[in-house]
C-alpha positions in Angstrom: -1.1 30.1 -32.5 0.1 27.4 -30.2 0.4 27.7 -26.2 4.1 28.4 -25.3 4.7 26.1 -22.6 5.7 28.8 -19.8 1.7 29.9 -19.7 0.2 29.1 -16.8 -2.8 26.6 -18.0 -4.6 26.9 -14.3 -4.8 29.3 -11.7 -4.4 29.6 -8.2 -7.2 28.3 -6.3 -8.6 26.6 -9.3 -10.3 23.0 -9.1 -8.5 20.5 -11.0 -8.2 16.9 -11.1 -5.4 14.2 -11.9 -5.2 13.4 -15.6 -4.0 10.1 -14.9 -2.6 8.0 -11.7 -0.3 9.9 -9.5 1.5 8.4 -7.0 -1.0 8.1 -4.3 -3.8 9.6 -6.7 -5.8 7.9 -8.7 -7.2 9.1 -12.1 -9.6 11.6 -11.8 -9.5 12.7 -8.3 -10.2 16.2 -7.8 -8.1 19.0 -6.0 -7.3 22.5 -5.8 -4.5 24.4 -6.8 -2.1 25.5 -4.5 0.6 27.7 -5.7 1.6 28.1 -9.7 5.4 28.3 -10.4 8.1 28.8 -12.7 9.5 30.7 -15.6 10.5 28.2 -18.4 8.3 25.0 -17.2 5.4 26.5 -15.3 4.8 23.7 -12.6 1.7 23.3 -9.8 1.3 21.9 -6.2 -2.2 20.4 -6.2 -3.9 19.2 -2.5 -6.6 16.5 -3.8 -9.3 15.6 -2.4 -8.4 12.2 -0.6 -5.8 14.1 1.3 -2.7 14.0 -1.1 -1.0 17.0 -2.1 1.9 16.6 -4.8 4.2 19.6 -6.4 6.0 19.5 -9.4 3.2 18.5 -11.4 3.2 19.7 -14.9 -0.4 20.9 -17.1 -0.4 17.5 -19.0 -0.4 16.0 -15.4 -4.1 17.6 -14.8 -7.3 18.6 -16.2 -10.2 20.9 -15.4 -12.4 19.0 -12.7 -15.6 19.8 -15.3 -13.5 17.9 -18.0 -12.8 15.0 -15.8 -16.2 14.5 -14.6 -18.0 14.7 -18.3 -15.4 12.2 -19.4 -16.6 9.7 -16.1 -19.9 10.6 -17.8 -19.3 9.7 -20.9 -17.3 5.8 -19.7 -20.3 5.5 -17.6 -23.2 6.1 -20.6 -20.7 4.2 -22.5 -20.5 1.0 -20.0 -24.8 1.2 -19.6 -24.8 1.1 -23.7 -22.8 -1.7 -24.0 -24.7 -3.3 -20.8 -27.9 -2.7 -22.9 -26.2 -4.4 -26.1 -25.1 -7.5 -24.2 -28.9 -7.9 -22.7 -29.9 -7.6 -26.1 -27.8 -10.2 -27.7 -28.9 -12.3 -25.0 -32.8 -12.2 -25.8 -31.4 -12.6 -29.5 -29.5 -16.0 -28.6 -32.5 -17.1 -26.7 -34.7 -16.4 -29.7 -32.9 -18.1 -32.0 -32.2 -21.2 -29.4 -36.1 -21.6 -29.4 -37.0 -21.3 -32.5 -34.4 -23.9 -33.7 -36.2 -25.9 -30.9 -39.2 -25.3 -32.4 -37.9 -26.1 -36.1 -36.7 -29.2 -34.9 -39.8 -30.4 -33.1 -41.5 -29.3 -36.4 -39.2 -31.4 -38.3 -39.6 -35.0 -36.1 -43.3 -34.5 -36.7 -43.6 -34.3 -40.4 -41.0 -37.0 -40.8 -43.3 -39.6 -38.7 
């Protein structure tokens, strides 16, 4: 069964962290939460960590701090794997460059 949208997602006290830019909070900064409110649209007032502290935020506004910091994980593994492609397409290129060199000198010797 689906979450009704007046159940409280997070609890007081709980560590959280912005599920996108805020003003004055970037993506993924982590915080606490303060107080829990509301009947129909269960809202939360967050202090984060670089000092900001916003109300009226809503559950899509946040996400578990665990969740948050496994998907930084997972951009970062993703940014060394393509860093790891990119050095390997590089040897590739070189490769090939020298052994089209190499044809080529091959080439201007047989001909003579």
């Amino acid at each position: 069964m689906a979450r009704r949208s007046d159940t409280p997602v997070f609890t007081q006290h709980q560590k959280v962290a912005a599920a996108h830019d805020l003003p004055g909070v970037p993506a993924g900064t982590t915080g606490k939460v303060l107080l829990v409110n509301g009947f129909s649209w269960v809202r939360y007032r967050v202090r984060f960590d670089n000092g900001a502290e916003r109300g009226m935020l809503s559950a899509d506004d946040l996400t578990t701090a665990a969740a948050a910091a496994e998907q930084v994980r997972a951009s970062e593994a993703e940014a060394r794997r393509a860093e790891r492609e990119a050095a390997r397409a590089e040897v590739r290129a070189k490769a090939l460059a020298a052994e089209a060199a190499r044809a080529a000198s091959g080439d201007e010797g047989s001909a003579a």
